[in-house]
PANUFI-422580 format. One line per field, with one value per residue (C-alpha): residue number from 1; residue in one letter; x, z, y. Coordinates in steps of 0.05 Angstrom, whole numbers, always signed. Layout:
REM PANUFI-422580
i <- [NUM; ...]
aa <- [A; ...]
x <- [X; ...]
z <- [Z; ...]
y <- [Y; ...]
END
This chain:
REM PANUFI-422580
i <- [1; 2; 3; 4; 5; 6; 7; 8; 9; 10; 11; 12; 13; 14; 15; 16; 17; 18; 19; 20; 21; 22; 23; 24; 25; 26; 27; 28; 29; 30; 31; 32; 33; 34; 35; 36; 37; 38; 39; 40; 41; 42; 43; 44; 45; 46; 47; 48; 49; 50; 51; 52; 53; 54; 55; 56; 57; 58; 59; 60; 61; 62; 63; 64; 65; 66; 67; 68; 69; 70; 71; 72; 73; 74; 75; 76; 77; 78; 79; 80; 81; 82; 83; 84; 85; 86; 87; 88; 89; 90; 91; 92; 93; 94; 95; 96; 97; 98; 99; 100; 101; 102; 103; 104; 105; 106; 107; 108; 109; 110; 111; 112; 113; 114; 115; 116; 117; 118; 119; 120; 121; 122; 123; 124; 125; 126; 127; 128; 129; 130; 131; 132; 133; 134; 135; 136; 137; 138; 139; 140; 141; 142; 143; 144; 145; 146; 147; 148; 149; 150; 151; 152; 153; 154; 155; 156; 157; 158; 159; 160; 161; 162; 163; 164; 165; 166; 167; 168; 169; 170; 171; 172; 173; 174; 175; 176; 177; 178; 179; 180; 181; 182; 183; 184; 185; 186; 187; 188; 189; 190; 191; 192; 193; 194; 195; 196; 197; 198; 199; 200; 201; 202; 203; 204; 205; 206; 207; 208; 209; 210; 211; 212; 213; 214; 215; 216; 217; 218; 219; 220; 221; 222; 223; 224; 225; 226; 227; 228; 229; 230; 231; 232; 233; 234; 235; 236; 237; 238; 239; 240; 241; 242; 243; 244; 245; 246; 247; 248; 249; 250; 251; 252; 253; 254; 255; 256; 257; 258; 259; 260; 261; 262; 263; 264; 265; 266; 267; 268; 269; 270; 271; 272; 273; 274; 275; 276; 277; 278; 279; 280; 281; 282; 283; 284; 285; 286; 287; 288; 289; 290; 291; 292; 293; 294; 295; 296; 297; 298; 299; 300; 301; 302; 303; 304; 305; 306; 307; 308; 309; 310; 311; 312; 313; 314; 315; 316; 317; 318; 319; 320; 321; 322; 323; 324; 325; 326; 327; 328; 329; 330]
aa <- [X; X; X; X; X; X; X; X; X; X; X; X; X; X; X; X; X; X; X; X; X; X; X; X; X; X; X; X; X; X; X; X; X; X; X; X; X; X; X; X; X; X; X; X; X; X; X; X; X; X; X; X; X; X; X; X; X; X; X; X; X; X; X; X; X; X; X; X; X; X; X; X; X; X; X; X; X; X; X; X; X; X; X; X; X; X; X; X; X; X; X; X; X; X; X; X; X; X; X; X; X; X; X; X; X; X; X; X; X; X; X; X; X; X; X; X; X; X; X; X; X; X; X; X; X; X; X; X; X; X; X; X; X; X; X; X; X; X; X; X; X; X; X; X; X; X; X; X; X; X; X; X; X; X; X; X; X; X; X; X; X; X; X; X; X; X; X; X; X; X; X; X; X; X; X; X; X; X; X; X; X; X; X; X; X; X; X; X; X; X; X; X; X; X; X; X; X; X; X; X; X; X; X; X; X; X; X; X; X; X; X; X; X; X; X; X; X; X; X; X; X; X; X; X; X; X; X; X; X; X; X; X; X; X; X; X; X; X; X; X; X; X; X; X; X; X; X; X; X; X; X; X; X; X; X; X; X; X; X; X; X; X; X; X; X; X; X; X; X; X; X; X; X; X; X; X; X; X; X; X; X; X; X; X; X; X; X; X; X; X; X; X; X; X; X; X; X; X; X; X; X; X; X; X; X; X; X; X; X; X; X; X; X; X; X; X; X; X; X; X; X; X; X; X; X; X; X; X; X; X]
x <- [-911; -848; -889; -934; -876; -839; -894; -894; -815; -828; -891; -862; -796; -827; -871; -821; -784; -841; -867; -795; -799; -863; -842; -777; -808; -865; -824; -779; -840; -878; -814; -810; -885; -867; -804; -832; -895; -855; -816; -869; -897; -832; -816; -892; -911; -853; -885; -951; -955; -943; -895; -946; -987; -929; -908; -980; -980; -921; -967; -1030; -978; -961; -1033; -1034; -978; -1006; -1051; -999; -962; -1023; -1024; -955; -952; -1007; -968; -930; -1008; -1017; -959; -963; -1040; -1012; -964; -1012; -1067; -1015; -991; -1070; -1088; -1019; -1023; -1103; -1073; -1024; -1073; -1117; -1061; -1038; -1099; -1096; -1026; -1010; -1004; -945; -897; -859; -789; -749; -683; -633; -578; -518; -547; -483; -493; -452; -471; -425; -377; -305; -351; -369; -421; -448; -406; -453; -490; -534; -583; -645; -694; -750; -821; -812; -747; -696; -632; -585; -524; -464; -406; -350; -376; -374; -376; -462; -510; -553; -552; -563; -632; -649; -651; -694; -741; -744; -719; -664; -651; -596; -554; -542; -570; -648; -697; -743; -806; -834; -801; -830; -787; -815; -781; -809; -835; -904; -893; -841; -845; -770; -736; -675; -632; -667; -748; -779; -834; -893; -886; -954; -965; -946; -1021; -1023; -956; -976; -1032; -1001; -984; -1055; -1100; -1164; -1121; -1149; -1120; -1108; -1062; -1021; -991; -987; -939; -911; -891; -858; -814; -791; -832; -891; -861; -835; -894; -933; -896; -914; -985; -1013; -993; -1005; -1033; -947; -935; -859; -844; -814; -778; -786; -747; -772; -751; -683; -653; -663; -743; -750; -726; -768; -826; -807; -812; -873; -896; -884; -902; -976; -962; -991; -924; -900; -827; -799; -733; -685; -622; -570; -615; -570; -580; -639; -617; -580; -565; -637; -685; -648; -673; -739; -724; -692; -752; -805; -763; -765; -839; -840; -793; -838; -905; -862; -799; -740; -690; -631; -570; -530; -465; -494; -469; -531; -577; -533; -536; -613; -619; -632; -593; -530; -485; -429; -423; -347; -330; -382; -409; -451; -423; -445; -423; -404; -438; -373; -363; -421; -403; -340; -377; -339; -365; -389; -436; -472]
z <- [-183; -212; -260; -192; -155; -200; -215; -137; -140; -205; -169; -96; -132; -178; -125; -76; -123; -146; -66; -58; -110; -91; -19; -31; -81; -38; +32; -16; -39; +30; +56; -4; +5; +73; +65; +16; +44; +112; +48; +15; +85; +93; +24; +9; +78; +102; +78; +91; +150; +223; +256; +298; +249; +207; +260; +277; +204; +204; +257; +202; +148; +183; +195; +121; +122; +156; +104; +43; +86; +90; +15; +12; +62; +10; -47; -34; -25; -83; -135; -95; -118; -186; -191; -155; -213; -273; -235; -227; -292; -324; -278; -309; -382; -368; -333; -389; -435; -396; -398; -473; -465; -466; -395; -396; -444; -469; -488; -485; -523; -517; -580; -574; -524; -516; -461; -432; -379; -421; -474; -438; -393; -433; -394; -427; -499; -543; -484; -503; -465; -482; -426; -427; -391; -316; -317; -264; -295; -245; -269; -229; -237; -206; -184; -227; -288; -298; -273; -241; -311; -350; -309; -321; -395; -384; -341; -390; -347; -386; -470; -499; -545; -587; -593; -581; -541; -568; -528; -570; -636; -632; -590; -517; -455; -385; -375; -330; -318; -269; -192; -168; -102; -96; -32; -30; -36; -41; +12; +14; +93; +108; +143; +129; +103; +55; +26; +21; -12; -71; -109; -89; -70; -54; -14; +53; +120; +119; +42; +84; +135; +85; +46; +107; +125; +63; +61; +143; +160; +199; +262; +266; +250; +294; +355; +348; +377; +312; +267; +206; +219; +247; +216; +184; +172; +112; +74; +121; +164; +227; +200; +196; +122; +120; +148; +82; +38; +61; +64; -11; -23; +9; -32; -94; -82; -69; -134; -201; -241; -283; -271; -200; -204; -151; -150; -105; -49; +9; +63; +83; +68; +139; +176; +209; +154; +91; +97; +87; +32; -6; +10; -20; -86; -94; -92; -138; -195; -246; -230; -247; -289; -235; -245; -203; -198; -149; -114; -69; -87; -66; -108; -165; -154; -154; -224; -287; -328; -291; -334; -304; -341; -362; -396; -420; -442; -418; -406; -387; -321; -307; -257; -215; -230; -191; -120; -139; -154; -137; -80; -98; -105; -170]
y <- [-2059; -2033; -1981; -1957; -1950; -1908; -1870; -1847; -1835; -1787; -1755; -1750; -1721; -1680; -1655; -1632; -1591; -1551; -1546; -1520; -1473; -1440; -1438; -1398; -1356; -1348; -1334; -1273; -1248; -1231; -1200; -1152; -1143; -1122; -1077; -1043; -1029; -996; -960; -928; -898; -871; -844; -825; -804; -768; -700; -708; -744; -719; -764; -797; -813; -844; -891; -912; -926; -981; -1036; -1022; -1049; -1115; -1129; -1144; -1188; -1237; -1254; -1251; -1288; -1346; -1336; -1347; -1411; -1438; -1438; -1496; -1540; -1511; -1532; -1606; -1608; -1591; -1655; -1691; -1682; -1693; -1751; -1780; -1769; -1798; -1857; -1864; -1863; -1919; -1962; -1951; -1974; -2032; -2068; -2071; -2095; -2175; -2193; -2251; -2270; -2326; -2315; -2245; -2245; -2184; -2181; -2141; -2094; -2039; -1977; -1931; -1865; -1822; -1826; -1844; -1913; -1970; -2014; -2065; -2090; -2135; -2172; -2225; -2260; -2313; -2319; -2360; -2353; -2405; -2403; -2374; -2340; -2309; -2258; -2257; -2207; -2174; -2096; -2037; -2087; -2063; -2124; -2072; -2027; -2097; -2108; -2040; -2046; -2112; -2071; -2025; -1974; -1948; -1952; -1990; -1947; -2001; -2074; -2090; -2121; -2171; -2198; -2260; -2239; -2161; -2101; -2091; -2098; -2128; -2066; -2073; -2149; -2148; -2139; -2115; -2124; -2078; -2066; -1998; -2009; -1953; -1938; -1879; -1852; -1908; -1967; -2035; -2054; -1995; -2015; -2084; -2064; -2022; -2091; -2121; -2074; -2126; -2167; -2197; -2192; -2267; -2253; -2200; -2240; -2297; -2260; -2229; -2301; -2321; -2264; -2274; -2227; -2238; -2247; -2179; -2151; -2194; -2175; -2096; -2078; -2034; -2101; -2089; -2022; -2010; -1941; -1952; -1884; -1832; -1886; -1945; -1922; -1956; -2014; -2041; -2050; -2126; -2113; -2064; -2102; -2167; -2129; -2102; -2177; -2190; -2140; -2168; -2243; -2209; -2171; -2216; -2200; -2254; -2244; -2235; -2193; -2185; -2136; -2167; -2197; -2201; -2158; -2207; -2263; -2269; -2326; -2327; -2321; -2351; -2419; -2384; -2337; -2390; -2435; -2379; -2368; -2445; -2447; -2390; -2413; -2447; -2404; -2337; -2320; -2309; -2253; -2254; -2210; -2238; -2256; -2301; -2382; -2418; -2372; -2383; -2456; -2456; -2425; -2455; -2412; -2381; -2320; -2273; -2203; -2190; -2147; -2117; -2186; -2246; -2318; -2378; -2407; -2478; -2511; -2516; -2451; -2419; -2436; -2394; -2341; -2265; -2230; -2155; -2112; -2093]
END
């Protein structure tokens, strides 16, 4: 799910800027087309042309504009076919790849992972982590000190500069066998049944609301006419923060990942609907591998392994010391 989703981010992105770029080059073309067609009447016409003739020139000269201009106003289809084909055929190659890949895993160890965005900010000093397959490790952490940039490397989303990743003994990350849940999910401008169905795309009616339920959900939903069928917008944005990131849960509990990774679940986990939440991860810990960054004291006090990230380092938290945990963000 994570893999599919970035793949959209990279394509929608990558798209955009090249639609962009044809449509401003595009847009100053026509308009030199234009000027310098009224130009060359006036430069080349000026002599041998009689005045009336000259100016009933100038309309015959915007009657080809209009189609440059179409040609122009296609560009931009154009380039975002373009992406969309390199984007098709690179998402083939992976899928092709992945199915030769182990699907699971049994124990992923990171040694003396260091990282830093640029030269003068040190993230991550010699972290160390063992994580084993069914288990549920939550990472706590004052902000700024790089929890977020810590599950990145796990995800394979980012390279250590120093320290490795080991997935049963060999290199390899959780790359492909994790479904994430951040605080801002990433939605294609569809309806909640197509989004749904990016993790699981043979999934029933019946699977949807299930998992709809189990992330808090399925009341909402429920109470709009169009259901499932409820167009949320560019984004999600007709949905509220804690309905997208919900629904970016239901998503992955339809999603077969083996490890379930969360990046500071909060915003939903409200007064109204964290009884639930907290319910669903519990059924859930044992069948997948549960990733947590968190502040939050009760998810820390579910997990099996609990670490805080100081300085640039993982320790292990006391059991006492969870409920203490420091509020922030990651």
């Amino acid at each position: 799910a994570v893999d599919a989703l970035a793949r959209q981010l990279r394509a929608g992105y990558a798209q955009a800027l090249s639609s962009t770029r044809y449509s401003a080059f595009g847009s100053q073309a026509t308009e030199f087309i234009r000027i310098a067609g009224v130009l060359a009447v006036l430069l080349f016409g000026a002599e041998s042309l009689e005045p009336g003739a000259m100016i009933g020139a100038i309309p015959l000269l915007f009657l080809l504009y209009s189609p440059v201009a179409e040609l122009a106003r296609l560009l931009p289809q154009l380039a975002r076919g373009r992406v969309a084909t390199a984007a098709a055929l690179e998402f083939l190659q992976e899928e092709s790849a992945a199915e030769e890949a182990p699907r699971g895993f049994s124990t992923l160890e990171a040694r003396a992972l260091e990282f830093s965005y640029d030269d003068s900010h040190e993230v991550l000093r010699g972290a160390d982590l063992q994580l084993r397959a069914g288990e549920w490790v939550a990472i706590t952490g004052e902000s700024g000190q790089g929890k977020s940039t810590l599950l990145k490397l796990l995800l394979g989303a980012e390279r250590p500069k120093a320290g490795e990743i080991l997935r049963d003994g060999a290199p390899g990350t959780l790359k492909g066998l994790c479904a994430l849940v951040t605080q801002e999910p990433i939605f294609p401008e569809r309806t909640v049944r197509e989004n749904l169905l990016l993790a699981k795309p043979d999934a029933s009616d019946e699977e949807l609301w299930h998992a709809l339920a189990r992330a808090a959900l399925a009341e909402r939903i429920g109470r709009e006419q169009s259901g499932l069928d409820l167009d949320i917008g560019e984004g999600g944005k007709a949905l509220s923060g804690g309905e997208r990131e919900r629904l970016s849960l239901a998503r992955a509990l339809l999603s077969d990942a083996p490890v379930l990774a969360l990046d500071e679940p909060g915003v939903f986990l409200d007064a109204g609907h964290r009884g639930r939440i907290l319910e669903t991860l519990g059924e859930e810990h044992g069948r997948r591998t549960l990733l947590v960054v968190t502040h939050e004291s009760d998810l820390l006090d579910l997990a099996d392994q609990k670490l805080r990230l100081d300085n640039g380092k993982l320790v292990g938290l006391a059991p006492e010391c969870a409920s203490s945990a420091p509020e922030g963000t990651p």
